[in-house]
Biotite code that builds the C-alpha atoms (Angstrom):
import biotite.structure as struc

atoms = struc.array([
    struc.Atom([-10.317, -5.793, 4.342], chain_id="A", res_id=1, res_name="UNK", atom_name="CA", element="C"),
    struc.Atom([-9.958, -2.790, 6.715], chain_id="A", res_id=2, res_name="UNK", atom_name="CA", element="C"),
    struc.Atom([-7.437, -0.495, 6.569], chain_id="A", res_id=3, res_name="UNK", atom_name="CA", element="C"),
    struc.Atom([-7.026, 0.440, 10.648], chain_id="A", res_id=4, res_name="UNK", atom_name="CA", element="C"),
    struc.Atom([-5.130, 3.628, 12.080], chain_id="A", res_id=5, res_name="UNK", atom_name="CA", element="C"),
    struc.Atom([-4.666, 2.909, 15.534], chain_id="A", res_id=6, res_name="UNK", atom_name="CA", element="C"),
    struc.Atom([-5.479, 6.299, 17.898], chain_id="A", res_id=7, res_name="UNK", atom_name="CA", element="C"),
    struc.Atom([-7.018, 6.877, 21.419], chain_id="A", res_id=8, res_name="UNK", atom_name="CA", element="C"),
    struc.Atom([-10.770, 6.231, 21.476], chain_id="A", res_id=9, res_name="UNK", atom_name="CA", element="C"),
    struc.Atom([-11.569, 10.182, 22.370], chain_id="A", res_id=10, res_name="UNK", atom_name="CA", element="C"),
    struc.Atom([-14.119, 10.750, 19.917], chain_id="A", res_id=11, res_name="UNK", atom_name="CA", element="C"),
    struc.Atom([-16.065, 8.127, 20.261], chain_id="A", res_id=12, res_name="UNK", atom_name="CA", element="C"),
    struc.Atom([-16.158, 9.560, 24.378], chain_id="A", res_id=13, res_name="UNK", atom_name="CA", element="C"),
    struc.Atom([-15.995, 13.187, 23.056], chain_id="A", res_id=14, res_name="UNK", atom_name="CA", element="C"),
    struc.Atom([-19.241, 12.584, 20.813], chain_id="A", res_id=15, res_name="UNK", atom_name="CA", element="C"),
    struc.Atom([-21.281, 10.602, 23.116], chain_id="A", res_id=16, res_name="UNK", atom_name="CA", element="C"),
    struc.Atom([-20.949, 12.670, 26.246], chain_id="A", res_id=17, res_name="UNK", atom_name="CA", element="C"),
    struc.Atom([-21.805, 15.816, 24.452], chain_id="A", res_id=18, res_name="UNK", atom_name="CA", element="C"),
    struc.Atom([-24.623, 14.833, 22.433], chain_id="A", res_id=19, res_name="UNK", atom_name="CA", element="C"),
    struc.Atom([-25.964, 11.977, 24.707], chain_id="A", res_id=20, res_name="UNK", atom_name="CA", element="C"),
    struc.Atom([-26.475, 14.775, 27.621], chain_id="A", res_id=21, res_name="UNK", atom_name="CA", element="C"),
    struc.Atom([-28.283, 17.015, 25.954], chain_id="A", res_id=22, res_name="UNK", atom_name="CA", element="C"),
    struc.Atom([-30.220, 14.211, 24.175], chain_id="A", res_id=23, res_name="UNK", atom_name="CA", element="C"),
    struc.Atom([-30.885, 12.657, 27.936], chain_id="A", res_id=24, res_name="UNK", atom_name="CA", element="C"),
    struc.Atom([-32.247, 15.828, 29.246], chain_id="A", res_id=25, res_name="UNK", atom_name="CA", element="C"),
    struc.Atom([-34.747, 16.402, 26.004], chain_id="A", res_id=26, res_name="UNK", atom_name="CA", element="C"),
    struc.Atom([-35.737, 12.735, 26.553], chain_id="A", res_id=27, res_name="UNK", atom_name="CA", element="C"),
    struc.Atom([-36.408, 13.629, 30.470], chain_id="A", res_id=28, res_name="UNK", atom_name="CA", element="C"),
    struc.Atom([-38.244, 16.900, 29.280], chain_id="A", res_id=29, res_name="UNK", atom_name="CA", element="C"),
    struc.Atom([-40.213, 15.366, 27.117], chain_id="A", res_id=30, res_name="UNK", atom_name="CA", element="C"),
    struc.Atom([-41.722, 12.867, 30.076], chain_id="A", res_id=31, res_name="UNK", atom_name="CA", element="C"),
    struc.Atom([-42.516, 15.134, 33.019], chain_id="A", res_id=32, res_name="UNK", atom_name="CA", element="C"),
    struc.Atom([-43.786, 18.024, 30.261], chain_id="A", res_id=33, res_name="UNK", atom_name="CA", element="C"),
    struc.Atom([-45.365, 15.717, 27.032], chain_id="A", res_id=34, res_name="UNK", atom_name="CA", element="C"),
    struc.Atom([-44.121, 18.273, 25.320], chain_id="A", res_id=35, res_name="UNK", atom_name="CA", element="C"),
    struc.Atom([-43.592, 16.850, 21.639], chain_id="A", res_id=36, res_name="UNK", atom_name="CA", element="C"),
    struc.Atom([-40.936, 19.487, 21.083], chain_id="A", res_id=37, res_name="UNK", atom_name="CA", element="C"),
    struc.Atom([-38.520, 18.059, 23.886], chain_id="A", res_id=38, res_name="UNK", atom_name="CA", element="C"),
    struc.Atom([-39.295, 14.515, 21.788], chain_id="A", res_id=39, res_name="UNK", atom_name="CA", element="C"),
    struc.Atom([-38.228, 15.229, 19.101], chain_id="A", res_id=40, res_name="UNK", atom_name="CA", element="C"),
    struc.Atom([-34.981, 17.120, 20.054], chain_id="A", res_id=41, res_name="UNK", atom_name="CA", element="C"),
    struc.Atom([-34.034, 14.098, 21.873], chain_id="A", res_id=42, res_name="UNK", atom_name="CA", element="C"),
    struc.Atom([-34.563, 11.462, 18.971], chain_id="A", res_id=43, res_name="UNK", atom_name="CA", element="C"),
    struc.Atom([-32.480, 14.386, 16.895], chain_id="A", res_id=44, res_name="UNK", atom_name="CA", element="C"),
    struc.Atom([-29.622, 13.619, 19.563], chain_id="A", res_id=45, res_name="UNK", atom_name="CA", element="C"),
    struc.Atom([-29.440, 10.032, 19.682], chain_id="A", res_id=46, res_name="UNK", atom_name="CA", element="C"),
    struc.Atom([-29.559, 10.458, 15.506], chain_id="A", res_id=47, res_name="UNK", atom_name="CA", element="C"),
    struc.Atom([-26.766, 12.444, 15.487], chain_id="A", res_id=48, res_name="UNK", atom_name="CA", element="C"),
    struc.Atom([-24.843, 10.199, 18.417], chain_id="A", res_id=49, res_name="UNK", atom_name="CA", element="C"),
    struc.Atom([-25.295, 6.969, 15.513], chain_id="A", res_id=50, res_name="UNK", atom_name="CA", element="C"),
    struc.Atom([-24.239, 9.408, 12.750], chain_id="A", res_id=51, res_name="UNK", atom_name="CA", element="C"),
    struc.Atom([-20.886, 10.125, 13.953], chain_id="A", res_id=52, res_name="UNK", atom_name="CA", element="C"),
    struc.Atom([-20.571, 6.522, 15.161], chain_id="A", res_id=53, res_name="UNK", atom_name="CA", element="C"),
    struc.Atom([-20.760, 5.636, 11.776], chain_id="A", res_id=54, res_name="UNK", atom_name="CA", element="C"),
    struc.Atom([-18.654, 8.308, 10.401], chain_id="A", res_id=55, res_name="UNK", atom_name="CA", element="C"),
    struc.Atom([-16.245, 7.548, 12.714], chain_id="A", res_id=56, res_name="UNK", atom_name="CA", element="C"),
    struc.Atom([-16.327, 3.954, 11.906], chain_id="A", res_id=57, res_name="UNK", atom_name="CA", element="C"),
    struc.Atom([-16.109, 4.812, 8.187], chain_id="A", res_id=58, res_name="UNK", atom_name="CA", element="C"),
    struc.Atom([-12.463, 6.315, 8.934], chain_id="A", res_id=59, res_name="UNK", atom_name="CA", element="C"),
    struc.Atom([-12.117, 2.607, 10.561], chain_id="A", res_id=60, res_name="UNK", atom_name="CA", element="C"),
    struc.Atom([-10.461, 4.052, 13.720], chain_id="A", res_id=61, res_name="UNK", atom_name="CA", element="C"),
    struc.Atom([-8.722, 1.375, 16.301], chain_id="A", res_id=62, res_name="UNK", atom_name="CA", element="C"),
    struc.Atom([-8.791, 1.365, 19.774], chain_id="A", res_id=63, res_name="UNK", atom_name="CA", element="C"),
    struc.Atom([-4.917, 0.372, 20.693], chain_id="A", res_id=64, res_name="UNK", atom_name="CA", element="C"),
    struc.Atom([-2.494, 2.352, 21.880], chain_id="A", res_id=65, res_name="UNK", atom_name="CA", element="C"),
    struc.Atom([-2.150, 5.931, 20.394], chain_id="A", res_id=66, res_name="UNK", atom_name="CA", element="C"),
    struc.Atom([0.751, 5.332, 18.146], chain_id="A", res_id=67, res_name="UNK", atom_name="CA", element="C"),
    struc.Atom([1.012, 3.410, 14.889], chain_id="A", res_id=68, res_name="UNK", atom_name="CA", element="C"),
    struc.Atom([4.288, 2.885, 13.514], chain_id="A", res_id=69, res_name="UNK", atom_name="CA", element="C"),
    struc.Atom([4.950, 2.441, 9.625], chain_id="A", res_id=70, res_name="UNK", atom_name="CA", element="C"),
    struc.Atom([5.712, -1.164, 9.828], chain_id="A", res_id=71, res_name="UNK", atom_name="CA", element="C"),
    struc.Atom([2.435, -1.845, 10.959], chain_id="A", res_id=72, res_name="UNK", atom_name="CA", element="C"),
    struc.Atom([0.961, 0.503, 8.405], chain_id="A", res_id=73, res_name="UNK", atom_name="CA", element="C"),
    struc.Atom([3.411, -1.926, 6.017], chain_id="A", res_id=74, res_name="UNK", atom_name="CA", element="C"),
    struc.Atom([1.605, -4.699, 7.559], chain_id="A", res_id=75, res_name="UNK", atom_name="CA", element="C"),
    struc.Atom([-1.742, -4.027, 6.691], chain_id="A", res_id=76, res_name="UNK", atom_name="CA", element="C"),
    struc.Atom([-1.015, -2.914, 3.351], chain_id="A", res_id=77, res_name="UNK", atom_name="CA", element="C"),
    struc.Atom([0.352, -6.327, 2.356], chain_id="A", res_id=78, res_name="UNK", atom_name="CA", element="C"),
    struc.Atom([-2.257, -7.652, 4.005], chain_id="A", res_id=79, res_name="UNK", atom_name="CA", element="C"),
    struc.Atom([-4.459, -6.038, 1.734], chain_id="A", res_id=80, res_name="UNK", atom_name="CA", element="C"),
    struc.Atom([-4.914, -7.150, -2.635], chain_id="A", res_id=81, res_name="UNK", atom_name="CA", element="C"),
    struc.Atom([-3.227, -4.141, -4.763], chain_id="A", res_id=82, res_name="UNK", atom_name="CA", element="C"),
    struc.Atom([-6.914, -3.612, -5.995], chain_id="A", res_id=83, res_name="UNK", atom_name="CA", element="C"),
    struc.Atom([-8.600, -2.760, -2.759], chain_id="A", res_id=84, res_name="UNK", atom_name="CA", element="C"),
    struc.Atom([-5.232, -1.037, -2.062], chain_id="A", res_id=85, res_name="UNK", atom_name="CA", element="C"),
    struc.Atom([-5.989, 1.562, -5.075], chain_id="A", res_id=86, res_name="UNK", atom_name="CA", element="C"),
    struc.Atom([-9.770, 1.468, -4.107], chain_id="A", res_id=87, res_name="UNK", atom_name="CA", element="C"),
    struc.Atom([-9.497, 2.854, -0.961], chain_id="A", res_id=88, res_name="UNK", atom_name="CA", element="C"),
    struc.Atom([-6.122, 4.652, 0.116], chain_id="A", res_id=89, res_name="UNK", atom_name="CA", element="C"),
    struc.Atom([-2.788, 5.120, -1.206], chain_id="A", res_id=90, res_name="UNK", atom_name="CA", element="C"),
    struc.Atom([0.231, 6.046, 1.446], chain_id="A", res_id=91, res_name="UNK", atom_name="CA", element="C"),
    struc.Atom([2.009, 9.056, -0.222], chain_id="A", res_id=92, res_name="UNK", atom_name="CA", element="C"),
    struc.Atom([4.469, 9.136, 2.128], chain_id="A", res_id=93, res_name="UNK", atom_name="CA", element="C"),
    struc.Atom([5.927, 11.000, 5.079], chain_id="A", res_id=94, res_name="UNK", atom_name="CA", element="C"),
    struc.Atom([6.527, 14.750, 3.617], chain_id="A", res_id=95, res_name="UNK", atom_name="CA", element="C"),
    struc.Atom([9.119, 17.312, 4.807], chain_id="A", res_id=96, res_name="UNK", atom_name="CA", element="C"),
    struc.Atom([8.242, 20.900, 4.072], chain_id="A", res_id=97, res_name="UNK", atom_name="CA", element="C"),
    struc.Atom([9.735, 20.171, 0.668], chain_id="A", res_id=98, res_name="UNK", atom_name="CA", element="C"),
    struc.Atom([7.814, 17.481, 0.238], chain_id="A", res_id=99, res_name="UNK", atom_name="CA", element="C"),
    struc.Atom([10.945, 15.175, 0.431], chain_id="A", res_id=100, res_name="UNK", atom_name="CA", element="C"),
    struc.Atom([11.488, 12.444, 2.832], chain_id="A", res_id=101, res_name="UNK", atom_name="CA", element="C"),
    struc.Atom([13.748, 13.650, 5.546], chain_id="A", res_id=102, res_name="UNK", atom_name="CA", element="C"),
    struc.Atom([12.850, 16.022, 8.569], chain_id="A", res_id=103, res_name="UNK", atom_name="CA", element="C"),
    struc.Atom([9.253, 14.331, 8.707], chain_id="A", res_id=104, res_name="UNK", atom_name="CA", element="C"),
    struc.Atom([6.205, 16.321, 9.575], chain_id="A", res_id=105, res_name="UNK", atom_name="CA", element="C"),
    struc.Atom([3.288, 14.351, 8.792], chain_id="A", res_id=106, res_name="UNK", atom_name="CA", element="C"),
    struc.Atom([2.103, 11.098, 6.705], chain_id="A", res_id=107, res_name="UNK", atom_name="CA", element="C"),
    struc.Atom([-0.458, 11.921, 4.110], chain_id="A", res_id=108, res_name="UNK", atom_name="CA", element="C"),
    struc.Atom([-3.321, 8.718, 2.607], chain_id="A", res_id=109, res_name="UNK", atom_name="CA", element="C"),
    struc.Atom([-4.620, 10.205, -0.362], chain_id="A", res_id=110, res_name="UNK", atom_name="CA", element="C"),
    struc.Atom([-8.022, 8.649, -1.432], chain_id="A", res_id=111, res_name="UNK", atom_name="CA", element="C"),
    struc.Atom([-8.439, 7.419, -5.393], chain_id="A", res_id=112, res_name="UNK", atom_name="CA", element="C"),
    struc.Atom([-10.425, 9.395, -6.852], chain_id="A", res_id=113, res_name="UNK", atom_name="CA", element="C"),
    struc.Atom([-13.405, 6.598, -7.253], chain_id="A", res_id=114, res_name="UNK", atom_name="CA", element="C"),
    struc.Atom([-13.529, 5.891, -4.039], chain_id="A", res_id=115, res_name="UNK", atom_name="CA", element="C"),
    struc.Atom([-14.787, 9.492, -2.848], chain_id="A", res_id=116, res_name="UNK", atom_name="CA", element="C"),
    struc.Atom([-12.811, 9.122, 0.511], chain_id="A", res_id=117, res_name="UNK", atom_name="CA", element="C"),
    struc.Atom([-11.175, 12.366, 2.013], chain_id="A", res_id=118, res_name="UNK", atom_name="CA", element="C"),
    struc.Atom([-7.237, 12.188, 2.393], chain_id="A", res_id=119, res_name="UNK", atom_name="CA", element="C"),
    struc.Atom([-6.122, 12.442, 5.923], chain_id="A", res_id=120, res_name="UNK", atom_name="CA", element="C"),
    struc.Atom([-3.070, 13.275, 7.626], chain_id="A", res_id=121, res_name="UNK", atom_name="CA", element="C"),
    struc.Atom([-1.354, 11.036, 10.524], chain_id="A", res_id=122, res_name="UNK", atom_name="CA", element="C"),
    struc.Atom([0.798, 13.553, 12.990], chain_id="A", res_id=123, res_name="UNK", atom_name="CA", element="C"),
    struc.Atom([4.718, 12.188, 13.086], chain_id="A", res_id=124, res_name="UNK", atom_name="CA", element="C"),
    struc.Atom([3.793, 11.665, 17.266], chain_id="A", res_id=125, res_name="UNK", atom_name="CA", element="C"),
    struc.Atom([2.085, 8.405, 16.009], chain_id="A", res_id=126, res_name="UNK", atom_name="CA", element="C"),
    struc.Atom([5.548, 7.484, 14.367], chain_id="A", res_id=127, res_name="UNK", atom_name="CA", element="C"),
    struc.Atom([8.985, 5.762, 16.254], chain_id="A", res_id=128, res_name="UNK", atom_name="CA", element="C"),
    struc.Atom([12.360, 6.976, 14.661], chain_id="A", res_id=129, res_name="UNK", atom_name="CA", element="C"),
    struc.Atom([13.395, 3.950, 13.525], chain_id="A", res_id=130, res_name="UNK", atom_name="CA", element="C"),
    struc.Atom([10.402, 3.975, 11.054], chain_id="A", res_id=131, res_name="UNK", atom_name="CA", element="C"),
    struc.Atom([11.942, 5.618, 8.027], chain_id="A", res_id=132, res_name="UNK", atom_name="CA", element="C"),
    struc.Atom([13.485, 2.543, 6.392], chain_id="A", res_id=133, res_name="UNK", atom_name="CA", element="C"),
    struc.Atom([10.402, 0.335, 6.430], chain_id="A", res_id=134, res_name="UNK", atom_name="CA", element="C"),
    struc.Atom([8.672, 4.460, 4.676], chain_id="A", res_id=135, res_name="UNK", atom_name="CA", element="C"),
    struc.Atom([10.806, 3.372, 1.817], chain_id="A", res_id=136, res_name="UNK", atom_name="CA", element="C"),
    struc.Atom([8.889, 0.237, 0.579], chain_id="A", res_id=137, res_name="UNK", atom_name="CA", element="C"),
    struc.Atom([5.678, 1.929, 0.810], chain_id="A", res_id=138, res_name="UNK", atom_name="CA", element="C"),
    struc.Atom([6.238, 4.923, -1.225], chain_id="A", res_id=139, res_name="UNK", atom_name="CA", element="C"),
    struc.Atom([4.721, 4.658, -4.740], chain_id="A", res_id=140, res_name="UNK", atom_name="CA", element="C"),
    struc.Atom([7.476, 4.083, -7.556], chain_id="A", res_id=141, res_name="UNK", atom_name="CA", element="C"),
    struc.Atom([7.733, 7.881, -8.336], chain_id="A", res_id=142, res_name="UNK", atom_name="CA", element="C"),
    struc.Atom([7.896, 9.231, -5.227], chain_id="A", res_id=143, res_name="UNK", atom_name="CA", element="C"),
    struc.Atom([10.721, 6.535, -3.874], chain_id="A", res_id=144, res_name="UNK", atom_name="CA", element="C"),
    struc.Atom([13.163, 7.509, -6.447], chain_id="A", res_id=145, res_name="UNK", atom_name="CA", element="C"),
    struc.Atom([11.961, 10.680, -5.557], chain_id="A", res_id=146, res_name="UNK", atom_name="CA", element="C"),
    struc.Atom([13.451, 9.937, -2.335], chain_id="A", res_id=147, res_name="UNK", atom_name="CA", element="C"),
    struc.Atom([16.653, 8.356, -3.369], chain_id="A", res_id=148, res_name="UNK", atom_name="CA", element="C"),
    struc.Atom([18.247, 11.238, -4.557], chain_id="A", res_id=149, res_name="UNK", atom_name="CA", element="C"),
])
């Protein structure tokens, strides 16, 4: 099961606009000149374009709308077995500078440690208000009582 973040699909554009340019011109080189040099620079470019395709994939990036609110990110974690929960992410929590829940600045996913995934950070834009009781039932045990007091 995939866990999805919803967000705008600007990468995806960013990434093939600035390396599929390029990569067209080499390719265009490459036939009026024969030049194996422009050849190669243009297979380089379409190599890189499915790289970060598949990188970007790997984060498992949505295209929705560009906000995600924590009862959908409650959603897909019940969605989801408790073991591919702890194999893949686990939602610390939305922080405060103190890292208490309260005046919320971001939402950090921290990876286990087996899976080899790098934590990420959601922005608080991609959260509604009204999203800080349904933050409650995600938190880990620790960090809810945490919370409570």
């Amino acid at each position: 099961m995939e866990t999805r973040i919803a967000t705008r699909p600007m990468p995806y554009i960013l990434f093939t606009v600035l390396l599929g340019s390029p990569g067209t011109a080499f390719i265009v080189g490459y036939l009026k000149t024969w030049n194996v040099y422009y050849l190669s620079a243009g297979l380089l470019c379409a190599v890189l374009i499915v790289c970060v395709f598949l990188w970007l994939s790997h984060y498992r990036i949505e295209f929705s709308d560009d906000r995600i609110t924590v009862g959908r990110l409650a959603a897909m974690k019940r969605s989801l077995r408790r073991d591919e929960i702890e194999e893949w992410y686990t939602v610390v929590g939305l922080l405060d500078r103190e890292g208490r829940v309260g005046s919320l600045l971001r939402m950090v996913i921290e990876p286990t440690p087996s899976s080899g995934q790098k934590p990420f950070v959601i922005p608080l834009r991609f959260f509604t208000p009204g999203d800080i009781q349904v933050l409650e039932m995600l938190l880990p045990e620790g960090r809810r009582a945490r919370s409570e007091e």
